[in-house]
DRENTI-458123 format. One line per field, with one value per residue (C-alpha): residue in three letters; residue number from 0; x, y, z. Coordinates in nm, 2 decimals, decimal comma. Layout:
! residues N
residuo: c(ala_...)
num: c(NUM_...)
x: c(X_...)
y: c(Y_...)
z: c(Z_...)
END
This chain:
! residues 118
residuo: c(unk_unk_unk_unk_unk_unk_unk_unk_unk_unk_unk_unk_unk_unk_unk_unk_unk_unk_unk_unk_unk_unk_unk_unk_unk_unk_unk_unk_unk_unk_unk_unk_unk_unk_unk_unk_unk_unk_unk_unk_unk_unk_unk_unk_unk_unk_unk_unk_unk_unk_unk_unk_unk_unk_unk_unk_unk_unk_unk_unk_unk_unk_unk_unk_unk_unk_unk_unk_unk_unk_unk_unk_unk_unk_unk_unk_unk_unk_unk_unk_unk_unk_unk_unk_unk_unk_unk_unk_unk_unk_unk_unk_unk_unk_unk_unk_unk_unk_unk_unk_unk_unk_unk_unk_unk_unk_unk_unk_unk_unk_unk_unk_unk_unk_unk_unk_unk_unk)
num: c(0_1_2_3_4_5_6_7_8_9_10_11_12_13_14_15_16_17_18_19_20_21_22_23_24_25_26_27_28_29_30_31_32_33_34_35_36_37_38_39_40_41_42_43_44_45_46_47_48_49_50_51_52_53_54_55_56_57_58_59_60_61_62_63_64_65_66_67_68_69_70_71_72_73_74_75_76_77_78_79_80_81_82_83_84_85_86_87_88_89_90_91_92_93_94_95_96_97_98_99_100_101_102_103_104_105_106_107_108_109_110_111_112_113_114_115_116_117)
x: c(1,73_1,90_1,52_1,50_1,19_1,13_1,01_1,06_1,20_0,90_1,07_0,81_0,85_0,99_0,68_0,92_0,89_0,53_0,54_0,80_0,50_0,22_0,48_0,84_0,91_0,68_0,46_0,10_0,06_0,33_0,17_-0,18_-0,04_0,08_-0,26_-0,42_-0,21_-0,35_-0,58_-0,77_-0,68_-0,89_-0,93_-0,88_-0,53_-0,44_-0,48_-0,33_-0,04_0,00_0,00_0,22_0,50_0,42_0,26_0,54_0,81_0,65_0,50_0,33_0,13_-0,13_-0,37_-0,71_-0,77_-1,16_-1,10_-0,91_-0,99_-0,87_-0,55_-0,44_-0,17_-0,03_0,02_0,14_-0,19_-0,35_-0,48_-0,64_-0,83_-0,88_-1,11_-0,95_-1,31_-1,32_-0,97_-0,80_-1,16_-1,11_-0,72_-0,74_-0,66_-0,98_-1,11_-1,42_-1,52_-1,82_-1,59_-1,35_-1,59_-1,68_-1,34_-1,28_-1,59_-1,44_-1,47_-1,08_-0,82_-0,59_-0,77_-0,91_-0,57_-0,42_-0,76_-0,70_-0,64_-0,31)
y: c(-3,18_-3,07_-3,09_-3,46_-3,42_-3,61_-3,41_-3,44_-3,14_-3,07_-2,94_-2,66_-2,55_-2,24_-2,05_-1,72_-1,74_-1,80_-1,42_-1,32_-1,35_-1,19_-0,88_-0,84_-0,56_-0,71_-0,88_-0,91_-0,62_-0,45_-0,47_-0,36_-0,06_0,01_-0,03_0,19_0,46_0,44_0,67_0,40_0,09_-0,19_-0,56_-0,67_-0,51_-0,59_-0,94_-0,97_-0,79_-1,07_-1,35_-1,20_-1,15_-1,47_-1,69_-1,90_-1,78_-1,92_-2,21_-2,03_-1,86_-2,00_-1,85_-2,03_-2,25_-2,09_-1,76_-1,40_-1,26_-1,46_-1,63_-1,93_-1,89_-2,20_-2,15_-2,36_-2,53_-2,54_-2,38_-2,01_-1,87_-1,50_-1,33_-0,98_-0,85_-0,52_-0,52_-0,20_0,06_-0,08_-0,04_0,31_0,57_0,77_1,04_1,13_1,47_1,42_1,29_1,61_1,82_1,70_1,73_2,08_2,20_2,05_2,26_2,19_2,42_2,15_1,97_2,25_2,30_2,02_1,99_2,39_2,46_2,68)
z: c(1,33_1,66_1,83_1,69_1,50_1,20_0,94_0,49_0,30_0,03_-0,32_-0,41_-0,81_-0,88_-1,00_-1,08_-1,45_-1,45_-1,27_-1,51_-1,79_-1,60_-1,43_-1,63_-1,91_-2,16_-1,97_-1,91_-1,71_-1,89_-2,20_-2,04_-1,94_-2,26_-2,40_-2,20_-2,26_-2,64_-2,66_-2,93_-2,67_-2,72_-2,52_-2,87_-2,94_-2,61_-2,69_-3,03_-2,84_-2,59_-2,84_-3,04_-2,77_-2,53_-2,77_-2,85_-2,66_-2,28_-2,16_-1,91_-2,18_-2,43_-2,66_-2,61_-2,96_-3,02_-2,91_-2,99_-2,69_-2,40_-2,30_-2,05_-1,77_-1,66_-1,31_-1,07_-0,94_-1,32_-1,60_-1,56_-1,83_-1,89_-2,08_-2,24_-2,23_-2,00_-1,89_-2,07_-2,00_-1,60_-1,59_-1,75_-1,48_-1,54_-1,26_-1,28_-1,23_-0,96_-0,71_-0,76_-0,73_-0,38_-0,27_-0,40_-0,21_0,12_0,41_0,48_0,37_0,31_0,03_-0,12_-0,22_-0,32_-0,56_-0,67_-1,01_-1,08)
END
């Protein structure tokens, strides 16, 4: 104002509860974690999981009508759909042994260690 150029405040929407679903203590990501941690985690479970705790407590969250196995975020632009398929075997924190291998036959001292078994 003091530069006397004309501008128009823009009210943006608070999109914080919207990230409450996919990142708070039960959320989305909360609740994929969880899964994975199952040794007998499934997309499927994972799923069922989400309806039951966002289905119809958040607007921001909607179970697809034709499907168990995807969900809808409403996000601020629009509607997003996921499908469950794949995401608990590629959030699982698995090493695989190939690439340890490689870094216990390293010609530095330094990781040879950290990658030594005590």
């Amino acid at each position: 104002l003091t530069e006397g150029l004309s501008w128009t405040l823009i009210d943006y929407h608070d999109n914080q509860p919207c990230i409450d679903v996919i990142e708070a203590k039960l959320g989305i990501l909360d609740l994929l974690d969880e899964e994975c941690k199952m040794p007998k985690g499934t997309d499927e479970k994972w799923a069922q999981k989400l309806y039951h705790q966002h289905q119809h407590t958040s607007y921001y969250f909607q179970k697809p009508r034709m499907s168990d196995s995807a969900f809808i975020i409403h996000h601020f632009a629009d509607n997003v759909l996921y499908q469950c398929e794949g995401f608990v075997e590629k959030n699982r924190d698995t090493v695989y042994e190939e690439p340890i291998n490689i870094l216990k036959a390293s010609k530095s001292v330094l990781v040879v260690e950290l990658f030594h078994k005590d």
